[in-house]
C-alpha positions, -999 to +999 in steps of 0.1 A: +171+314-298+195+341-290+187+375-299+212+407-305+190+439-314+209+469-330+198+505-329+209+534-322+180+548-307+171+536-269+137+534-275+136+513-305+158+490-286+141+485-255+104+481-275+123+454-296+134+437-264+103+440-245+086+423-273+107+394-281+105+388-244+069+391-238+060+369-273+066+337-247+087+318-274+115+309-250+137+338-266+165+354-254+178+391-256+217+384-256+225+421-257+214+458-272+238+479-293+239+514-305+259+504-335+281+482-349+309+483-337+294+478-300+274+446-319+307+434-329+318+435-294+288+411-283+292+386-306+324+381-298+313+372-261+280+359-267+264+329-286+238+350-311+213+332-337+199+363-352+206+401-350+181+427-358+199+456-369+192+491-377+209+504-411+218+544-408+240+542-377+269+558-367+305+544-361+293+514-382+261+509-404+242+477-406+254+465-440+288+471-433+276+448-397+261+424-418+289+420-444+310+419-408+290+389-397+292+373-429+332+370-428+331+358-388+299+347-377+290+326-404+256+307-391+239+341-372+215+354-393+209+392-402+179+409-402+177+446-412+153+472-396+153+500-415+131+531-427+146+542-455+125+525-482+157+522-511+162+493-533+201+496-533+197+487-494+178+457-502+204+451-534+229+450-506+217+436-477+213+403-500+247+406-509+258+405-477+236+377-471+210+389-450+179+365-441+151+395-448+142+430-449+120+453-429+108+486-433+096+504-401+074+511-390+068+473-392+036+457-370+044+436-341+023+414-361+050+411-388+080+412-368+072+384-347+059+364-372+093+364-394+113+361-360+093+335-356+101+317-393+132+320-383+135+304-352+118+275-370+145+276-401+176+280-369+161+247-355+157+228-386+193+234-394+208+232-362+190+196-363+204+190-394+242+199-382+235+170-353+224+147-379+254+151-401+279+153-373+267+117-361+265+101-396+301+115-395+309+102-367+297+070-372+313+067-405+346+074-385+341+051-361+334+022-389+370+033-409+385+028-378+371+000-370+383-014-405+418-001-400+423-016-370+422-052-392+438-035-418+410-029-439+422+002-464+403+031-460+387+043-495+406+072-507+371+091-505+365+091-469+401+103-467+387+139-455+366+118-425+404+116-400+409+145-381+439+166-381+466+146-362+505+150-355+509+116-343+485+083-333+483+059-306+459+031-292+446+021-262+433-008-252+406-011-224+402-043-207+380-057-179+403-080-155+382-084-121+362-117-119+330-111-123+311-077-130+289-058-105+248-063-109+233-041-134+260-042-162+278-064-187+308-060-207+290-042-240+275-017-213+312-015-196+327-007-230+302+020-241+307+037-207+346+036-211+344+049-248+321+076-237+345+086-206+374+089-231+360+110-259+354+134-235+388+131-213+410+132-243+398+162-259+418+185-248+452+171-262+435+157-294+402+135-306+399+101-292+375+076-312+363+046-291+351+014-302+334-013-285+351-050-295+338-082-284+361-086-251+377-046-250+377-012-263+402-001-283+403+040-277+418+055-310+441+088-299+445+113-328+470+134-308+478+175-315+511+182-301+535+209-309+569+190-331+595+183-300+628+196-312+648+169-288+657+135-301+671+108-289+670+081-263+664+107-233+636+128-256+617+089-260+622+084-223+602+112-212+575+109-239+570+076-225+571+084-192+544+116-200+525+089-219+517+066-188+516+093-164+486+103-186+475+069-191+472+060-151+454+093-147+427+083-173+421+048-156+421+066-120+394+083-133+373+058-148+381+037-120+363+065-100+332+070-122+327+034-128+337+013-096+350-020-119+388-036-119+399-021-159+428-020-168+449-002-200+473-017-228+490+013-247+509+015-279+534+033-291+529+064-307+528+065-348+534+089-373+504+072-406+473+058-407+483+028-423+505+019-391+471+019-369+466-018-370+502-025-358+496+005-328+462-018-323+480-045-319+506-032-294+481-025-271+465-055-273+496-073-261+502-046-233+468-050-219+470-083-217+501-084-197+486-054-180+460-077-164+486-096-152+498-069-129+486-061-097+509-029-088+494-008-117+464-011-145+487+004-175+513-010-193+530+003-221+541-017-252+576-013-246+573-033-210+564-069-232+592-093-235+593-124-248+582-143-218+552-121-214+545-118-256+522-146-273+530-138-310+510-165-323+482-164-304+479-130-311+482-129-346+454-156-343+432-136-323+438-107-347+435-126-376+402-139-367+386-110-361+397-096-390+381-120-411+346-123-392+345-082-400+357-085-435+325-108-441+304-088-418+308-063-446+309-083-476+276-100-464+262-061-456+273-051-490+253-084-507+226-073-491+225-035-502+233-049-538+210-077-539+192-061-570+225-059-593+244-089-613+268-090-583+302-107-585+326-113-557+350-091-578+325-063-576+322-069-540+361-068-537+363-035-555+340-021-531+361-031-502+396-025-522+406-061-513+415-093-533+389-114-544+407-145-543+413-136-504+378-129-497+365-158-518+389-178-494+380-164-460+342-165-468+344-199-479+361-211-447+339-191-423+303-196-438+311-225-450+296-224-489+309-202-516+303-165-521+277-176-553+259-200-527+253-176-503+248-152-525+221-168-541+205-178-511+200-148-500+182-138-528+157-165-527+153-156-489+147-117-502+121-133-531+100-152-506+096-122-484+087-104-514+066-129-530+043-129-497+026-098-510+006-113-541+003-083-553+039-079-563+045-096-595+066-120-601+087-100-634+091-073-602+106-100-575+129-114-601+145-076-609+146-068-571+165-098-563+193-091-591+175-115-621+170-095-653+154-127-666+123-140-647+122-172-665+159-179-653+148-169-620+117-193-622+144-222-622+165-213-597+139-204-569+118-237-574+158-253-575+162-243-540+123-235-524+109-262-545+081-248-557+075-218-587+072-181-571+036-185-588+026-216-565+051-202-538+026-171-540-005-189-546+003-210-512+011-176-495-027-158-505-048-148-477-074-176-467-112-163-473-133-154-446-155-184-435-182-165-418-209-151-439-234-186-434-242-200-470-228-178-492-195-190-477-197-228-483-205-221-520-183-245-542-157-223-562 
């Protein structure tokens, strides 16, 4: 934790610092101040978790610092040092939204101990930040990853994009013959993806995803508006585009020694145009691993002796359906306790049920209610093998408000009631224990 102290007496400063240091809690001094206005200063140039300030200083008190801190440094706490024992300042100081209060002279005792509270609370929420900012991340990743098989995205996650000007895909591909010892194409991808979110950043966000044969690298691109238009104004952003494109796979090529090469898109104005942009570079990287003078090609390079159009739209149209049912069959799973429907199941995923009836139907291979209710039995067994779970408490956890109903239906399919299902499933007694064992029951 990084520590700003605030005083404008010397000594109280250097006692503060000395302490902190010598407590042997890995804490840092990240500057003294006499005021604060010179505390101002700091923060702008240094990281700070907490500042200990002094309140009657001149130049600039401590509440006005704190209120200060409130308006630009938003997640460093305040903690005010003070010996003027006035309820106002305390009335204040929570205004401004200061962590805690202490009137000197204070024990070392004491001001360790709440530094120390602190520290703890800083760490907690700093964990909590990480947390969210993965669950976020992999929320994104999963829209995408819809969107690319145009999937809509639900209007609530709406707020999940980030800011963009324009969008294009990339498409990674692996075109040696055979990959070096030590990795495999899912390793390969998750390498490329994590080269990219970092090389991209500074002209936008890039989102990686790993697909069974490539990785399809999302750009979200900021760019200033380019006032020239026109066939010229095109050329060059093209031109710019695989420049930056062949510098990307040099360096990949450099960190990961394999044969890649890149299919990219055209660049798109809307999210809803991200599963033709993903498409686009599917067809450039495929006629990019065709080439041997360069590992990019750009959309605009297929023609129509290169371009597979069906095949594609095969290729595409099957993966879209295998991760349509990946999620219908995820959602049945989450839901397995409610009277699902395959309409409620469409609503979820804002598609058409007749579509998804179709598709599941064709890939699985039985109907949405078939599947649906075998996986319920499936949940029931492995719920009926603890015999102390009733059988009324199976029959609600599996989506059957009636048990009787549910009775039927699970000795339709497992042959047997859940009470002889469960009765077959009880523990075996201990034979050892000599006669008392062998006693007829």
């Amino acid at each position: 934790m990084n520590i700003l102290i605030v005083d404008d007496e010397s000594f109280v400063r250097r006692s503060l610092s000395d302490m902190l240091i010598s407590a042997g809690a890995g804490w840092t001094v990240a500057g003294e101040a006499e005021n604060g206005l010179d505390a101002l200063e700091i923060l702008e140039r240094e990281p700070v978790d907490l500042v200990i300030s002094d309140i009657r200083m001149p130049g600039m008190d401590g509440l006005k610092l704190a209120e200060e801190i409130r308006g630009k440094h938003p997640d460093t706490e305040v903690v005010l040092l003070t010996g003027y024992q006035d309820f106002t300042y305390a009335r204040q100081a929570i205004q401004y939204g200061v962590r805690d209060y202490l009137v000197k002279p204070s024990s070392v005792e004491d001001i360790l101990e709440l530094v120390s509270r602190l520290d703890g609370q800083l760490e907690k929420k700093k964990q909590e930040a990480r947390l969210l900012k993965l669950r976020e991340k992999n929320l994104l990743e999963k829209r995408l990853h819809d969107l690319l098989y145009g999937i809509p995205l639900p209007y609530f996650d709406e707020s999940i994009i980030p800011p963009h000007t324009s969008l294009q895909v990339l498409t990674v591909l692996h075109r040696g013959e055979a990959l070096s010892p030590g990795w495999n194409e899912s390793i390969l991808y998750q390498a490329v993806r994590n080269i990219a979110e970092d090389w991209f950043a500074p002209s936008g966000q890039a989102i990686g995803m790993i697909e069974e044969q490539e990785a399809p690298i999302v750009l979200f691109l900021n760019e200033p508006e380019e006032a020239a238009d026109g066939p010229e104004a095109d050329a060059l952003r093209l031109e710019r585009d695989r420049n930056t494109a062949l510098r990307f796979m040099s360096e990949l090529a450099s960190i990961l020694k394999c044969d890649l090469c890149l299919g990219l898109s055209d660049r798109h104005g809307s999210l809803d145009q991200l599963s033709a942009a993903y498409r686009e570079s599917l067809e450039a990287a495929r006629l990019a691993r065709t080439l041997s003078a360069t590992p990019v090609a750009h959309f605009r390079e297929v023609t129509q002796q290169t371009a597979t159009p069906a095949q594609m739209e095969e290729h595409i149209r099957g993966k879209a359906a295998r991760r349509v049912i990946s999620l219908m069959i995820e959602a049945m799973e989450r839901r397995l306790d409610e009277e699902l429907s395959l309409k409620a199941i469409a609503e979820e995923l804002y598609m058409n049920p007749t579509y998804l009836g179709r598709i599941f139907k064709e890939d699985i291979g039985e109907s949405f209610s078939s599947f649906l209710t075998r996986l319920r039995m499936e949940k029931a067994k492995a719920l009926l093998d603890d015999v102390t779970v009733k059988v009324y408490e199976v029959s609600e956890r599996v989506g059957f408000k009636d048990p009787a109903y549910f009775s039927c239906i699970f000795k339709k399919h497992v042959g047997v009631t859940p009470q002889d299902y469960q009765k077959q499933h009880r523990p075996t007694p201990s034979t050892s224990g000599g006669a008392a064992a062998s006693r007829p029951v």
